[in-house]
N, C-alpha and C positions, 0 to 999 in steps of 0.2 A: 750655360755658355758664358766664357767669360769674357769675351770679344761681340759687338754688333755684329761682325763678320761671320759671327761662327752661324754654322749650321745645324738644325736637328732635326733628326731622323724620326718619327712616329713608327710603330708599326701596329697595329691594332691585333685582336686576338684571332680573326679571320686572314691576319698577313695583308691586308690594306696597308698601303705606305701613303704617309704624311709628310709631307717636306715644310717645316715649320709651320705646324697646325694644319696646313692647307692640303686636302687630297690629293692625288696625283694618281695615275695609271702606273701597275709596278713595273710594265714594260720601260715606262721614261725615266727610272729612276735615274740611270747611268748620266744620261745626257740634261738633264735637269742639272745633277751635281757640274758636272761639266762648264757649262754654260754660266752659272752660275761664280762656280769659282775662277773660271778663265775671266767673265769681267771684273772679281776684285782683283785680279792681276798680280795675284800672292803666289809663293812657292811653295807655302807650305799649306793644309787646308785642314780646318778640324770638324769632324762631324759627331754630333751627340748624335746618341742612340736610345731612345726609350722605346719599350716593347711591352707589350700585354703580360704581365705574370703567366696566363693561359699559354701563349705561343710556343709552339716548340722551338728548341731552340735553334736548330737548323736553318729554321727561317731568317735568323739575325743573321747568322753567317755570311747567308748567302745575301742578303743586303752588304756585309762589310764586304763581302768578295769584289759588288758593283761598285761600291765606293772607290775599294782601293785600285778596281782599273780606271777609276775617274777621276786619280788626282789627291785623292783622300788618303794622306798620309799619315795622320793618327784619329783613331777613333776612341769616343771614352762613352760608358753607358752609363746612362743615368739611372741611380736606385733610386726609391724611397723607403726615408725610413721607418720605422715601425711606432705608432704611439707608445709611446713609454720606455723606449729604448734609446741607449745613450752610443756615440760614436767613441773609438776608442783609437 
């Protein structure tokens, strides 16, 4: 994140959601983001997304689908990257 404000998204290999480290029920994601970004009182909202390598991918989508009915106007996901390998 490159904002305090920003927000990140966990999603574990079982599809567990994390809303900055901290567990959460995947039924509140929507309204957690919601809530959330209506009290920083911003227009625009950014959410990380990190996911299990394991996870299918369908899973993240449909996290970004909840996002983007909650206000979440761009989303960016986090890699990591590989020991021994350079960024180009």
């Amino acid at each position: 994140p490159e904002e305090d404000t920003d927000q990140v998204l966990g999603i574990d290999v079982n599809g567990q959601y994390y809303l900055n480290r901290n567990a959460i029920p995947n039924d509140q994601l929507g309204a957690q983001l919601a809530q959330i970004f209506k009290a920083q009182g911003r227009d625009e909202f950014i959410l990380y997304v990190k996911a299990d390598k394991g996870l299918d991918y369908a899973k993240v989508t449909e996290a970004l689908d909840i996002a983007a009915a909650n206000g979440v106007v761009v989303s960016g996901l986090i890699t990591e990257q590989q020991q021994g390998t350079e960024s180009v």
